[in-house]
N, C-alpha and C positions, 0 to 999 in steps of 0.2 A: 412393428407398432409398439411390443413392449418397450422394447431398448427406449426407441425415442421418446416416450412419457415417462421412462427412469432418466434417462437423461434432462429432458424438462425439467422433471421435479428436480432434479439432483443441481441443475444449474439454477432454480428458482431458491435452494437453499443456499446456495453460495451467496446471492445477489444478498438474500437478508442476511445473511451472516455480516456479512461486508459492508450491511446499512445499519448494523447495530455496531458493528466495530469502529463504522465511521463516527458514532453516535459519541463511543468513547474516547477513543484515541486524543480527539481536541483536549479532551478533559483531565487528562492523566494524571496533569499538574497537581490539581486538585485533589484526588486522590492521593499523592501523596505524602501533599499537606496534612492532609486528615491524618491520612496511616501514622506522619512521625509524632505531630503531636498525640495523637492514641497508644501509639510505643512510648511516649516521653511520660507523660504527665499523668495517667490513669493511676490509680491501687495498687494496679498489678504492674506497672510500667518501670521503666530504667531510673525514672526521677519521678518517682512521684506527688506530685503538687495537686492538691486537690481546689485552689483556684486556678491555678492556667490549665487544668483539666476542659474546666469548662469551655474554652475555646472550642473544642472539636467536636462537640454535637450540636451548634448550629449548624456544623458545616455536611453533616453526613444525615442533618433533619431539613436543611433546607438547601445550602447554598450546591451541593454535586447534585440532588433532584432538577432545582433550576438549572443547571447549567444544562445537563442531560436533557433537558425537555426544551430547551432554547436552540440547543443543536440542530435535535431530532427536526424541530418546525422550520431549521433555516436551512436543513439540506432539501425539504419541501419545496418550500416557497421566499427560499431570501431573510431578509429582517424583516420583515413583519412577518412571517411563518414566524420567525424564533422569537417574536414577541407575544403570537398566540400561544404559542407550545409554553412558553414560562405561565403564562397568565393560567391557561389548559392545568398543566402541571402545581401550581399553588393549591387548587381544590383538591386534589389529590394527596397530597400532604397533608392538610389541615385535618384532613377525616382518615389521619395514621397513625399510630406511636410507635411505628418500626421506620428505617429510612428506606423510603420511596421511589427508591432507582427503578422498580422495576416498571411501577405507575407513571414515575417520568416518560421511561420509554414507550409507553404505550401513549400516555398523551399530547407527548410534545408534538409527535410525525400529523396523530389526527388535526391537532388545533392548527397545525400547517397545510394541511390536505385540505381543509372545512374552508378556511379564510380564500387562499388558493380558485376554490372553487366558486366560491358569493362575488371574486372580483371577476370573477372569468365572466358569469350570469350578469352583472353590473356592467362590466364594458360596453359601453357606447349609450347606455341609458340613462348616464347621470349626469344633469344640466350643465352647462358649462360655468365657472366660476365657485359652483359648489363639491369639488373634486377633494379638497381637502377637508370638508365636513364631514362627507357621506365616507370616507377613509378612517377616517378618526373614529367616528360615532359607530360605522358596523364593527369597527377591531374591538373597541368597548364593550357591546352590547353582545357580538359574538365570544366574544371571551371570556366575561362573564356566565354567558351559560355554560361552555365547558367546564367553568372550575366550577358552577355548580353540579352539573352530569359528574362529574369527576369525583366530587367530594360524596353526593348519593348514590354512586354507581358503582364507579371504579375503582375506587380506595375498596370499597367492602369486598370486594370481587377477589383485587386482589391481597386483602386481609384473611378471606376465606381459602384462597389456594393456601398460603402461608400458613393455616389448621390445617389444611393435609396433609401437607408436607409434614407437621410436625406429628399428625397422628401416625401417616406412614411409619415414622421410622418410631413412633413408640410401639407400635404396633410389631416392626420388624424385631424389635428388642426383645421385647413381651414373651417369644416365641422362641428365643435363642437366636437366629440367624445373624447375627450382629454383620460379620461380611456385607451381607445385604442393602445393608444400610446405604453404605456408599450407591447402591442406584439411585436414589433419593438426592442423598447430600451433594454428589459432586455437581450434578446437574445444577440443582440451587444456587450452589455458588457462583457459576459461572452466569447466572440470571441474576446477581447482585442482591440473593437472602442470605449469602453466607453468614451475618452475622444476626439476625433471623434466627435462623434453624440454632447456631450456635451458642448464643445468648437464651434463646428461647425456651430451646429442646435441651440440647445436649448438655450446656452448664448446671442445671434446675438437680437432671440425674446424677452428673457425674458429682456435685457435693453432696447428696445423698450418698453416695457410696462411698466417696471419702473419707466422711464421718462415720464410717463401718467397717472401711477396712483398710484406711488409709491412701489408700491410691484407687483412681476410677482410667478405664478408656475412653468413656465418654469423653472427656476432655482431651482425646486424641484425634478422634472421629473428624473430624472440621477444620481442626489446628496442622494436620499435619502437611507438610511443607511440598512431602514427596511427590505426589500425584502432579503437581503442578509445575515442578524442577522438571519432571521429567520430560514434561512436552517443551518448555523450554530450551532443555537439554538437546531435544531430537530437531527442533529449528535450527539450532546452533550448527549440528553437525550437516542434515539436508536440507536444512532451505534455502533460499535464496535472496539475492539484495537484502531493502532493510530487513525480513522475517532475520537472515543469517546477521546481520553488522549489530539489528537493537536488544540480541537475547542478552550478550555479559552482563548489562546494566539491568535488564529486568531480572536475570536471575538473583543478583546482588540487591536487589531491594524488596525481591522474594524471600530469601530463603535467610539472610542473615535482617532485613528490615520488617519480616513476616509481614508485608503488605501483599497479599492475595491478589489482589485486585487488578494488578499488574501484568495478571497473566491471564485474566478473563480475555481480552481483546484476540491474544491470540488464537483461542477456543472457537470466539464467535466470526471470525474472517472464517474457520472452517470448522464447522459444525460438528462433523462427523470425528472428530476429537475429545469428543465426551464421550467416547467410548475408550481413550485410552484413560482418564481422568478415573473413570469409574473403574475400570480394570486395573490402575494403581493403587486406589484407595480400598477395593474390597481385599488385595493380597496385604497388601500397610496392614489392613484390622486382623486378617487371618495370624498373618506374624505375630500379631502383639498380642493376641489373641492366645497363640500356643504357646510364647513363651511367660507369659502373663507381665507383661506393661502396662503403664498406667502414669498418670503424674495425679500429684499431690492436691492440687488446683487448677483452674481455668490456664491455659498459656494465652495471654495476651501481650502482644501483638502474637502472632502462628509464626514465628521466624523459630531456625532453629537454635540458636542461643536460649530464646524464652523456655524451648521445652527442654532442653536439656537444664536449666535454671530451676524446672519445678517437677525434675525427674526425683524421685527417692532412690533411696538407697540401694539396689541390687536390682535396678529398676533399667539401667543404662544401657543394656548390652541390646534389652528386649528395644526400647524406644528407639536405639538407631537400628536396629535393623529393621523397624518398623518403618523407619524413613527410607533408606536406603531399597529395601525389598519394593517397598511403593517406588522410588525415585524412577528404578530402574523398569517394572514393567510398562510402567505408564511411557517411559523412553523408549519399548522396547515395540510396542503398540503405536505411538505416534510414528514414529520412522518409518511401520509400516505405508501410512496413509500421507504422510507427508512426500516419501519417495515417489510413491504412485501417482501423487496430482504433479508433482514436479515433471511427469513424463507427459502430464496431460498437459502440461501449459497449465496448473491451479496458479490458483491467484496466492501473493504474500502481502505483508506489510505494506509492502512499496504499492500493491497495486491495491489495497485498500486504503491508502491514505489517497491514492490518486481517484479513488470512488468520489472519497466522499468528495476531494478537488472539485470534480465533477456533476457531483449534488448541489453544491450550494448554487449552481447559478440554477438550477431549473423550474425557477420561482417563474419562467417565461417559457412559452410554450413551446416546443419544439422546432427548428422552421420547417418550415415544406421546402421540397428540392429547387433549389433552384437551377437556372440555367443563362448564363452572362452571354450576351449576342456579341458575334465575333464584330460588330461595330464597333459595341462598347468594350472591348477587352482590352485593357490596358495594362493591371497588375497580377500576375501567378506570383504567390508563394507557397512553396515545400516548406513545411513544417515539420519536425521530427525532436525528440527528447531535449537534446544538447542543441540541435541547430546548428553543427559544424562538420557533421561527416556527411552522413547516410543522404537529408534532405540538400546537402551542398550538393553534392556529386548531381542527384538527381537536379538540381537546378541549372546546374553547369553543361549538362548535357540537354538539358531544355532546350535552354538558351542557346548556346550556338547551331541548335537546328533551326532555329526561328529568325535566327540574324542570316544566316545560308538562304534563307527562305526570303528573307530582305524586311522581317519583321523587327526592326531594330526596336522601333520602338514603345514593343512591350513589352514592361520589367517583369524580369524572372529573376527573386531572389530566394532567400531561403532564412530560416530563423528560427526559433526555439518554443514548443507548443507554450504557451503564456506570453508569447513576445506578438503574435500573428499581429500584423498592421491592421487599422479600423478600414483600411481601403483597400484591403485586398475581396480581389474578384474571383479568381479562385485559389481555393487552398488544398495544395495536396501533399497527406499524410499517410502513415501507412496504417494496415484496416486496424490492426492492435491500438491504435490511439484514434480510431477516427471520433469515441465520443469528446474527448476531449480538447482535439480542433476542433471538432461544431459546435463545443460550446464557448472556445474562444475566439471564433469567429462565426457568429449566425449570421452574420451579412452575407456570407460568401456560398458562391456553389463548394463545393466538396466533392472530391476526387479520392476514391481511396484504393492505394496499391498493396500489393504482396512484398513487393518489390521498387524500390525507387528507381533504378536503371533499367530493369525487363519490366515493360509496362508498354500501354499503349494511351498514356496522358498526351504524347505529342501527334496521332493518331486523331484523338477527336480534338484539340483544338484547332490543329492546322485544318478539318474539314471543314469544320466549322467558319473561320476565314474564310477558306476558298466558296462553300458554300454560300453566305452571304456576300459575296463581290467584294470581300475588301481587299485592296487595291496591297502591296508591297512596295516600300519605299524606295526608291534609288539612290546610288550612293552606296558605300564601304559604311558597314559600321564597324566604330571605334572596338581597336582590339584590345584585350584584356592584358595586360604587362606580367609577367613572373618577377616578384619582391625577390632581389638578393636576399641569400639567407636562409629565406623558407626551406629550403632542400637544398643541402651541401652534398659535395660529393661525397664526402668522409662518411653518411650518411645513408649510402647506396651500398649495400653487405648483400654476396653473391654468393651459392654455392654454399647455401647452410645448412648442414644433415639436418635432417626430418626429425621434430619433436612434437608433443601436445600441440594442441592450440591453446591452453594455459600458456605454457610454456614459450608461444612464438608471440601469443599478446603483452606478454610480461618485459621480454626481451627488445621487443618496439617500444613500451613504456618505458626501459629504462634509458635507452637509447633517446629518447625525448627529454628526458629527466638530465642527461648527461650533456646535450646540447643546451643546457638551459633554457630550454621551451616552458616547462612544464613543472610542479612539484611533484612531491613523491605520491603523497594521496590522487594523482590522478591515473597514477597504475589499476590501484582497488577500483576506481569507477569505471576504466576500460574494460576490465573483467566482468563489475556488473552489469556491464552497459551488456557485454557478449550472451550473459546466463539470461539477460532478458527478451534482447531480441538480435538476433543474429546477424552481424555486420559481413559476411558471408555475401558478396554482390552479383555472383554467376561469374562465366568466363574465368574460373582461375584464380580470381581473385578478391579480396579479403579487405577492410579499412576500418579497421579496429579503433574503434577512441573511447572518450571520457563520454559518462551519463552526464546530464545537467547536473548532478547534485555535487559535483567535481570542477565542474566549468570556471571556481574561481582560482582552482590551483594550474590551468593558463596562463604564462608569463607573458607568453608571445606566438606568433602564429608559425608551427613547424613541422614537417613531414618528413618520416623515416621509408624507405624501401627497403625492405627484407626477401631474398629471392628464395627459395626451395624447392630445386629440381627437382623433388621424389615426391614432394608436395606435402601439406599440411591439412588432416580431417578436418573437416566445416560437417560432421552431420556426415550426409551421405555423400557431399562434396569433397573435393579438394582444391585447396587454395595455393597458388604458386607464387604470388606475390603476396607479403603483407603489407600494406602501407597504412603502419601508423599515424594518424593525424591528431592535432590539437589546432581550434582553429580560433585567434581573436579577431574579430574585427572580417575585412575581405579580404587579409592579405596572400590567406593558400587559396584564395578559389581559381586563380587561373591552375593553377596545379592539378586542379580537380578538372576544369575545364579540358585541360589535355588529357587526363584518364578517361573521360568520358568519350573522349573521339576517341582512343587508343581502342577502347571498349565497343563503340560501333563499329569503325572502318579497321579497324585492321581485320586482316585473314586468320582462319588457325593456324595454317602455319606462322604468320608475322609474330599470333604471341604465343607460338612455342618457344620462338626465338628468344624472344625475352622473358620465359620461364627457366630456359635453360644457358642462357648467354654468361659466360665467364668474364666479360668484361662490364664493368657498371659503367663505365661514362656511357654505354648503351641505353642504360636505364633510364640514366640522368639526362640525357639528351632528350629523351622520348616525353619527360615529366615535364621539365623546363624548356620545352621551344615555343616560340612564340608563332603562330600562323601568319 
């Protein structure tokens, strides 16, 4: 019973971690519009102009609030969620003199939760022809009261957390423990007070000390770069998809552009990374601490150019390794917790941007299960990432049980989650995306596998048929043609010593690449297509390709066969064929259609044969025949 309410809670913080990440990520732009003109144009800046200064605090007093609170109300409830959540969000602001990210987040979600709910209560009660009054006038009149609740409530609310925080760490100062501090600070930061606490607290001290002794840490406390490289650093090395592809660019606008902000998102996808944050930032102060560091003035923008810029004299040696010592434990602590969720299936980048994908339509309410009478069944599609391996195969093997069956004429195709047809009747995906088919197809029943080939989708449809008396056609249905080209022989490589699965997905990629199928960036998304969900199909074998976010470096539609007698690790498996694919259009799907028979009707022995067969027009034969 414990586990399972750690586990609850522990997946209940993921989920918000991941609706706050979703919150940001849209916005980033913006944020680092702000950061360069804040780098450029401030006092303390590269160029400093004290009129194009002024640009960037409307931007960080109103325009990243609204945006943040327009978000928050549209992953709610759609566009009008994100136009109560701005509307929400302006009271909020108004009753601030600090910037308001964190009041945005809090009342962008409500003012789209609130609206959400008065149309839910409204539905079916509002006369006909007056639909767009009673729309208009409640978004008005309810949005107005949240910016007023917002401006009496929640602004103070969170004005008053924002005194604690600052008493805390005056408090933790006061006492000596300066280390300490960072429990305070890092957290803040990554709640959008970094510059709050920084501006607030720690600049006020640190010129006092200055003016006494020349140099203060306070002006390091907040600024320093390290704590936040380092969890970037440890995504770099253990994460996966975009967490691993979008860290070079955030590190570089981290650590040399000192925009912070950059690397909040990654924090809040997983939470429990405020402890490496905070464990890099208390050893940063310890360091600088013993060796007595310190800069001269505020370092604005926190990049570390600036602080090395307003380091003193005999001051250099202490301030990087004040960076460096923070860089590294906070890398040292994230990696921990990054390795660990990477075994658990944790969510990254990619699958927080695919959250929020996923939020903005559920402005409508969820549908109830459907069930399509084997009368009316006319269209299945398999849905899947890219829409040209996993969910093909699966379709292709559909389909010719159902044409065997003399159901010719229900379409079983297959296609890409965001592509789903408005007339599909059912759609089947596998469970790791089933929110994201149901919310691109709420028409449809939903079908969700572990497995796109071992499954029993063609189980309950076919009963379903026979169950209802629907009748089977007479007549040959039309057979499926193999495209010249798709699969050369030159292309069928037998007898390949045993390596990684890196290593045999890499070698079909390039083998694709060399046929002119495909460009070279579609290697990297067949890789990340594998770290995310395993192309690993049972029996032996394996069908490695590109993720969607690769799909335009596709030339053309072409299939590689890789054999390996000794076999290739999948996991606990082993794979004796790889068949890499890239698919445009329909033209490998009879190719896939014949794996899928190879895959039901043949025997074990049959495909040992062709795990171990020295001859490839074997292979080739077996891929390209026509029934």
């Amino acid at each position: 019973m414990g586990n399972a309410k750690q586990g609850s809670a522990q997946e209940a913080m993921q989920r918000f971690g991941r609706f706050l990440s979703g919150m940001v990520l849209p916005n980033i732009g913006a944020f680092i519009a702000w950061g360069l003109l804040t780098a450029l144009f401030i006092p303390t800046g590269w160029l400093p102009n004290e009129y194009l200064a002024q640009v960037g605090g409307p931007m960080s007093k109103w325009l990243i609030p609204l945006l943040l609170g327009y978000t928050g109300g549209e992953a709610i409830y759609g566009h009008r969620g994100g136009v109560l959540g701005a509307i929400a969000t302006s009271g909020v602001i108004a009753g601030s003199d600090i910037p308001m990210f964190l009041g945005a987040m809090i009342m962008g979600p409500l003012g789209g939760y609130i609206i959400k709910k008065f149309d839910a209560a409204a539905e079916d009660r509002i006369p006909t022809g007056f639909e767009m009054l009673v729309n208009n006038f409640s978004a008005g009149i309810i949005g107005a009261i949240l910016a007023v609740l917002a401006f009496v409530a929640v602004g103070p609310v969170v004005l008053t957390a924002n005194g604690v925080l600052r008493a805390g760490v005056e408090g933790i100062v006061a006492i000596g423990l300066l280390p300490l501090a960072s429990i305070i600070i890092e957290p803040a930061k990554v709640l959008f007070l970094n510059n709050a606490i920084n501006h607030g607290v720690l600049s006020p001290l640190g010129i006092q000390q200055a003016e006494e002794f020349g140099k203060s840490m306070f002006f390091l406390l907040e600024a320093n770069p390290g704590p936040g490289f380092g969890v970037l650093l440890a995504y770099w090395f253990f994460g996966k998809g975009m967490a691993k592809d979008s860290t070079p660019g955030a590190m570089i606008i981290h650590v040399l552009g000192g925009i912070h902000e950059i690397y909040f998102p990654y924090i809040l996808m997983k939470p429990i990374l405020v402890l490496a944050v905070i464990a890099g930032g208390m050893s940063g102060v310890f360091t600088l601490n013993l060796l007595g560091g310190g800069l001269i003035a505020p370092s604005s923008p926190g990049s570390i150019l600036a602080v090395l810029a307003m380091t003193p004299k005999g001051a250099f040696l202490a301030n990087m390794a004040d960076f460096v010592v923070a860089t590294v434990v906070s890398c040292a602590v994230a990696s921990v917790f990054i390795k660990a969720s990477k075994e658990d299936g944790g969510e990254d980048l990619e699958a927080a941007r695919a959250s929020m994908s996923e939020m903005k339509n559920r402005g409508k309410d969820m549908p109830t299960e459907k069930k399509i009478s084997g009368a009316e069944l006319k269209t299945i599609v398999y849905a899947c990432d890219a829409g040209m391996g996993s969910s093909a195969l699966g379709a292709a093997a559909l389909r010719k049980r159902l044409r065997k069956d003399g159901y010719a004429d229900i379409s079983v195709t297959n296609c890409a989650i965001g592509s789903i047809p408005k007339d599909a009747q059912i759609v089947v995906s596998h469970e790791k995306l089933a929110e994201r088919a149901r919310q691109d197809s709420p028409q449809a029943e939903h079908i969700w596998v572990k497995d796109f080939t071992q499954n029993n989708v063609y189980d309950i449809v076919s009963a379903r048929l026979k169950e209802e008396g629907v009748a089977a056609a007479e007549g040959t249905a039309p057979e499926e043609t193999v495209k010249e080209g798709v699969l050369t022989k030159e292309n069928v490589l037998v007898g390949l010593p045993s390596v990684s699965k890196e290593e045999a997905i890499r070698h079909a990629g390039e083998l694709l690449v060399q046929g002119g199928y495909v460009e070279m960036p579609y290697i990297k998304g067949m890789l990340n297509r594998e770290r995310d969900i395993t192309t690993y199909i049972g029996k032996g074998i394996a069908i490695p390709h590109g993720e969607n976010a690769v799909k335009d470096s596709v030339k053309e539609s072409g299939i590689v066969v890789l054999q390996y007698p000794e076999g290739i690790a999948f996991g606990d498996d082993k794979a004796y064929l790889i068949i890499g694919i890239a698919g445009r259009g329909n033209d490998h799907l009879a190719i896939l259609a014949n794996l899928a028979t190879t895959m039901d009707e043949y025997t074990d022995e049959e495909l040992q044969k062709l795990y171990t067969t020295k001859d490839p027009n074997l292979l080739y034969e077996v891929f390209t025949k026509v029934d």
